[in-house]
Every structure is written in C-alpha cells, then in structure tokens.
C-alpha positions in Angstrom: -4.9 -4.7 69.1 -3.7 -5.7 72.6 -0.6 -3.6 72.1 -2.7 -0.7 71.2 -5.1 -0.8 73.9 -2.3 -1.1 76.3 -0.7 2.0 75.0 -3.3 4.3 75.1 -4.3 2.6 78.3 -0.8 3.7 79.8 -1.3 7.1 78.4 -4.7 7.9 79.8 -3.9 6.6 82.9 -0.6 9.3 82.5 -3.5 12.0 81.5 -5.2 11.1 84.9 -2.3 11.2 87.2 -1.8 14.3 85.1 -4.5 15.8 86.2 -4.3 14.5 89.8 -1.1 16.7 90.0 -2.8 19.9 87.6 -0.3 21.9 89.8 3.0 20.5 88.6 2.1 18.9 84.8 0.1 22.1 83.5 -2.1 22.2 80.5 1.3 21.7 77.6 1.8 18.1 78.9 -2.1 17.5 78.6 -2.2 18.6 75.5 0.7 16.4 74.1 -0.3 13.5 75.6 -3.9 14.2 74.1 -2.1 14.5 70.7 -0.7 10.9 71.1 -3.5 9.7 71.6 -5.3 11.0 68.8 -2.5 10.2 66.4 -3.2 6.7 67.1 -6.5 7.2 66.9 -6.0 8.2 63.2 -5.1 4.6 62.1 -7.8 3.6 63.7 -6.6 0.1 65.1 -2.9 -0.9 65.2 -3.7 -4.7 62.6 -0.4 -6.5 63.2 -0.6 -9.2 61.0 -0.3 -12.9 62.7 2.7 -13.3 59.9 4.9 -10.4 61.2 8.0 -11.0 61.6 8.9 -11.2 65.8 11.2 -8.0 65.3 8.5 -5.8 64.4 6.2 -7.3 67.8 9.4 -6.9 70.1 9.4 -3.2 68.5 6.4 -2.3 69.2 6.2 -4.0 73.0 9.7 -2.3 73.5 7.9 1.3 72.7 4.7 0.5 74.7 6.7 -1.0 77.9 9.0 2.4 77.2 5.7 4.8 77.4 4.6 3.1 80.6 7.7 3.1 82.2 8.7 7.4 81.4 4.7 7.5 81.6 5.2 6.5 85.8 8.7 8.2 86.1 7.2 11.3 85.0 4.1 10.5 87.4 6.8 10.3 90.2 9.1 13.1 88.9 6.1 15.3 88.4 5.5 14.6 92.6 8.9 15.7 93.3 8.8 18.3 90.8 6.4 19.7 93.3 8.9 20.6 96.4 11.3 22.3 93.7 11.2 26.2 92.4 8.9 27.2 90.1 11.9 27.6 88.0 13.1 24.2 87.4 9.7 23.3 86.9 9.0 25.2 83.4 12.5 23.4 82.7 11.0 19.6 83.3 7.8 20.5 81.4 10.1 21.2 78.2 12.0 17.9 78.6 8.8 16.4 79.4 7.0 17.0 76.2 10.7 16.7 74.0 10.6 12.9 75.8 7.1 12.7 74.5 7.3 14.0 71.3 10.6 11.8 70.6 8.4 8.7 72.1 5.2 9.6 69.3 7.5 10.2 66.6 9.0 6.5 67.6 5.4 5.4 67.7 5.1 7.2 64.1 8.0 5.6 62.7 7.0 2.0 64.3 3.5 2.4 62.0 4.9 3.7 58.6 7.4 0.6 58.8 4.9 -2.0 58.5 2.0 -1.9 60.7 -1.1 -0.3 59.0 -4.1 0.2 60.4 -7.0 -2.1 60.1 -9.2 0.4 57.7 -5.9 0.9 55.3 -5.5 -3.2 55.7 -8.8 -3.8 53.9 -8.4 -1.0 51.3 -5.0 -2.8 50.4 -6.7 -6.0 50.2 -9.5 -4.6 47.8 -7.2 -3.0 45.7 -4.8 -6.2 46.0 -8.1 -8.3 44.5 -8.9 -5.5 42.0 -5.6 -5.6 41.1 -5.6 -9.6 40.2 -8.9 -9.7 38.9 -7.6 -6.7 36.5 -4.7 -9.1 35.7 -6.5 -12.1 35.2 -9.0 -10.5 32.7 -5.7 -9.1 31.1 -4.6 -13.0 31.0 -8.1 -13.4 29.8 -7.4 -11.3 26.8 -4.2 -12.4 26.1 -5.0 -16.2 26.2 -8.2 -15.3 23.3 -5.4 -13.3 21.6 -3.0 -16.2 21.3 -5.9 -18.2 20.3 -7.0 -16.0 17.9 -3.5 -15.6 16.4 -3.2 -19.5 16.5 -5.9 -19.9 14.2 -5.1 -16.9 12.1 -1.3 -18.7 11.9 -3.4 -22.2 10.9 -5.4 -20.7 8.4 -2.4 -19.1 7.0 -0.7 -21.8 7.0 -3.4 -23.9 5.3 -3.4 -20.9 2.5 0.1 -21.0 2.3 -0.1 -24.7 1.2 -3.5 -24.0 -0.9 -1.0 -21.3 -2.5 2.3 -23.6 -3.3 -0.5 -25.9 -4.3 -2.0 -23.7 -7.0 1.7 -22.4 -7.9 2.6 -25.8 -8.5 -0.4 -26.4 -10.8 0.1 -23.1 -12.2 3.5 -24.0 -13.3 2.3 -27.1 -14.6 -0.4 -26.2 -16.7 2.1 -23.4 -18.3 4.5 -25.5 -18.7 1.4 -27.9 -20.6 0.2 -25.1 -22.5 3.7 -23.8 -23.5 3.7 -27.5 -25.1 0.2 -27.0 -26.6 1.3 -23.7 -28.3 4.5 -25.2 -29.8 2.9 -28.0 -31.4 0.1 -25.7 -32.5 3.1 -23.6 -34.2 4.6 -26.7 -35.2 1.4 -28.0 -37.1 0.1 -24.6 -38.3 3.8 -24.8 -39.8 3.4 -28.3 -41.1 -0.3 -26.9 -43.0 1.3 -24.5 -44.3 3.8 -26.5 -45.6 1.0 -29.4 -46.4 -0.9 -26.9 -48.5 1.7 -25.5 -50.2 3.1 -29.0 -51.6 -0.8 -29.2 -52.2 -0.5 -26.2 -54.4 3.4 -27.5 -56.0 2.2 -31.1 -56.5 -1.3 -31.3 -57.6 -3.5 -30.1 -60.3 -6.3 -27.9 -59.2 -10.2 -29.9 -59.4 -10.6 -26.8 -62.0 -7.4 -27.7 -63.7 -8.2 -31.6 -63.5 -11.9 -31.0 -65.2 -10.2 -29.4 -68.5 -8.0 -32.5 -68.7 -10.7 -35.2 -67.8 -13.9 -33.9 -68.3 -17.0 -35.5 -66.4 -19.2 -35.2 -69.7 -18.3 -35.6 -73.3 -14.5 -35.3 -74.9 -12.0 -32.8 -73.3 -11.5 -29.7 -75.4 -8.0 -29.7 -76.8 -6.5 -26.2 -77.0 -3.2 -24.3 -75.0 -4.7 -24.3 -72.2 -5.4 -28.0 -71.8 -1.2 -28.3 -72.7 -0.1 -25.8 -70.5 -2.2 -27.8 -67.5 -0.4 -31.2 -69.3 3.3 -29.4 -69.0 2.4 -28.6 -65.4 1.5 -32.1 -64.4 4.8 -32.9 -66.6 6.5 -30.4 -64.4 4.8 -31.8 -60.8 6.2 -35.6 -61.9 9.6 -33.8 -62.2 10.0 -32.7 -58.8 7.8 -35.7 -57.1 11.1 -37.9 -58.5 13.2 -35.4 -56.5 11.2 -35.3 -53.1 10.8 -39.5 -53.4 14.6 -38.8 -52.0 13.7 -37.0 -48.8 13.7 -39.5 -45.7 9.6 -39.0 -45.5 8.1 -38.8 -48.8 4.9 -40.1 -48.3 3.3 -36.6 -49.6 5.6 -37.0 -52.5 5.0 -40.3 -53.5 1.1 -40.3 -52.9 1.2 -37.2 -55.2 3.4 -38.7 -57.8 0.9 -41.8 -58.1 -2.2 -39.5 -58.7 0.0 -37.6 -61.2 0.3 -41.0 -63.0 -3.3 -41.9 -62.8 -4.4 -38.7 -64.6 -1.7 -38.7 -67.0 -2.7 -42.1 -68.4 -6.3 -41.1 -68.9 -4.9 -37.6 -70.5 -2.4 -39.3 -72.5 -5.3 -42.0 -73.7 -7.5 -39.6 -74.5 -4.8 -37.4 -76.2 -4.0 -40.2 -78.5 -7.8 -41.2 -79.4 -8.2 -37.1 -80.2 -5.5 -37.4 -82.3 -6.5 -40.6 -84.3 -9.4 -38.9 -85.3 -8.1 -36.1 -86.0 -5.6 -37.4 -88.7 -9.1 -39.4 -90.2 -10.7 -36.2 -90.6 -7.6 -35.0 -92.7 -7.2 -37.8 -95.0 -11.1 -37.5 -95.9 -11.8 -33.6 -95.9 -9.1 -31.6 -94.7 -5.3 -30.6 -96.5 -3.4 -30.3 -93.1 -4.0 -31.2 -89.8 -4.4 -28.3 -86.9 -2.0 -26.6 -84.8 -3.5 -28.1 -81.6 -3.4 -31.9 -83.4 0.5 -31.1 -84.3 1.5 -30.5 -80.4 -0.9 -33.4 -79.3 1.8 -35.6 -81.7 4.6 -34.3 -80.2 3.3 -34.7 -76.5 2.5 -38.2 -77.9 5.9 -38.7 -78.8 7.2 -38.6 -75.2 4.8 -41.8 -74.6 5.6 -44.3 -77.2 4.2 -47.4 -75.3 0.9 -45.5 -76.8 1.8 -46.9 -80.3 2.1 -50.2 -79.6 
C-alpha cells in the first residue's frame, strides 16, 4: 500500500509539473500519465502479502524508484525541451509516452505476476473457504459412505455366516433324511417280505377256524384236507428256512404249525374212531372223507399208541 501511494504520488506530482510546463508536455503526455493512474486504480489497492517473497518487493520498488526517477528527468528534459525547435519537440513527446507506456505495461506485468489487488484478495479467499467447506462436506459424505458400506460389509458378512450356517445344516439334515428314506425302503421292503412269509407260512384265521372250530366238532370234508396239506406243505419249507442264518420267522412259524397240527391230528383221529363205530353198528362201509382221514392218520402213528 505504501508502494502504491508512492507511485501515484510520483505520477501526480509528474501531472503537475506537467502542467506547470503546459507549453512543452502538451495534452498526449497528460493523458498517458492519467491512464496510469487509472489502471492502478482498477485493482483498487496494490495487497502485497507480508509472505511475498523479497523478489517480488525489490520488483516492485525497482519500478516505482524507476517512474520517479524518468518521472523528474522528463520534468527536467521537458524544461530544456523548451529552448529547442518545435520540431524535436513533437519527437520527445513520442519517446515520452513510448517510455511511459513501456513503464505501465512493466507496472501491468508486476501485478498479473503475483500481486492482486485487495478486492480480488478477498474474493480469492471466499472462494478459497467455499472451496474447503465444499470439500469438507464432500469428506462428509464420503466418511457416511464408508460407514454405510462398513455396515452393509458387516451385515453381509454376518449373512454370509448365517448362510454357510444354514448350508451346513441343510446338508446335514439331507444327508439325515437320505438315511430316513433308506431305512424306510429298507423296512417297507422287510414288510413286504414279513407279510408275504405271513402269507407262505401261516394258515389264514379263516383257514385255522375250519380246522379248529371255536364251537362244536370241525366239519370234515376236502376242504378241511386241502387246508391240512397246506399246513403239511408250510412245515415242509419252515425245515428249509430253520437253515437260513436268521430264522426266527421260520422257526416261530414252524412251532405254531405244530401246535395246530396236534389239535387237528387229535381231533382227526377222535372223528375217525367214531366214525368206524357208526359202521360196525349201522352202516356197510365207511365214507370217502373217513378213508382219507385214515390215511392222513397214517402219517402220525404215535396217534395209535
């Protein structure tokens, strides 16, 4: 600021002594220094920072101590201009305003470089604070955006595990109920095979009624022998599954086998005593049925004893 008031200090006092002498610096010279001064009157102070580098001070004293100094020779020149032709004189006033002109656009040059003005200074500044404030609400954004992606990455994560977790069980519960379907084959094969030994070695409760009935004396006819070669038939192949390594079935089928025939076979042979009564007393022969009761008989001879 001292720098600049100097300056135009040196050049109004050159406008003065300008006009003190209106008959050798003519109205060209005025106007020119008047230019200068307006052109630093444009950046309205010269705002050297206290920070500057010493280069950019020693410039700018350098151009103001240069003004002063061509601002006085040309004061003095100007006074001796006077004596001379009228000739030389438009000559000076051309080198006159080139000197100036070269000494503004130095002036110019000095400013762009470095040396706002105090008005430009504070719009810097605002827009230097605008600037970071826009960048810390940028950092503002970013910072919830990491955070927000931080807890989006957590709860990812945490779903991640929740998901291995339930894959795991997944797998193990397949894996369970893969087991659970191969027994259930397993023993819906094992029924099947159950029921149809059931079927092979057993006698029906219908079939087992016409051999031992619950009331009064079985009726003895081809039916009741064709149900007695049956049970003949079931003891036959009990004997040949009591090989197998398990024959439980076998062998519990085999003993009920035994238990009926006994009480067939006991029955069979009391039918048959009376029977052979009823022929000595009334009748010549004895029936079909009582013949094939003898000869089922005869398979059983501990009967006789």
């Amino acid at each position: 600021m001292e720098i600049d008031a100097q300056i135009k200090g040196l050049l109004n006092s050159s406008a003065r002594s300008s006009n003190s002498n209106s008959n050798v610096i003519e109205d060209y010279s005025k106007n020119a220094f008047v230019e200068l001064i307006s052109f630093i009157d444009e950046f309205d102070l010269l705002n050297v920072s206290p920070n500057s580098p010493d280069n950019d001070l020693n410039l700018i004293n350098s151009v103001a101590a240069e003004i002063s100094k061509d601002s006085i020779d040309l004061i003095v020149n100007n006074q001796n201009v006077s004596s001379k032709c009228s000739s030389n004189h438009e000559i000076d006033l051309d080198l006159e305003k080139h000197h100036i002109d070269t000494l503004a656009s130095e002036l110019e040059d000095s400013l762009e470089n470095g040396h706002l003005s105090q008005k430009g200074s504070k719009k810097l500044i605002e827009y230097e604070f605008s600037f970071l404030s826009l960048i810390s609400e940028i950092q503002k954004d970013l910072q919830s955006i990491n955070n927000s992606a931080s807890e989006i990455e957590n709860l990812a994560k945490i779903m991640l595990s929740k998901t291995v977790d339930l894959k795991r069980k997944t797998i193990k519960s397949s894996e369970e109920a893969s087991i659970l379907i191969d027994e259930k084959h397993e023993l819906s094969r094992r029924l099947i095979l159950v029921k149809r030994l059931n079927e092979i070695l057993n006698l029906s409760e219908q079939e087992i009624n016409i051999l031992l009935p619950k009331n009064g004396d079985p009726k003895i006819n081809p039916e009741f022998f064709s149900i007695l070669n049956k049970m003949r038939s079931i003891t036959q192949k009990c004997s040949v599954l009591l090989q197998a390594s398990n024959p439980v079935s076998a062998l519990d089928s085999l003993q009920k086998m035994n238990s009926i025939k006994e009480k067939v076979y006991s029955n069979l042979f009391q039918w048959v005593i009376n029977e052979i009564r009823i022929i000595n007393r009334n009748a010549p022969e004895l029936k079909p049925e009582a013949i094939m009761a003898i000869h089922e008989l005869s398979t059983k001879p501990v009967l006789y004893e």
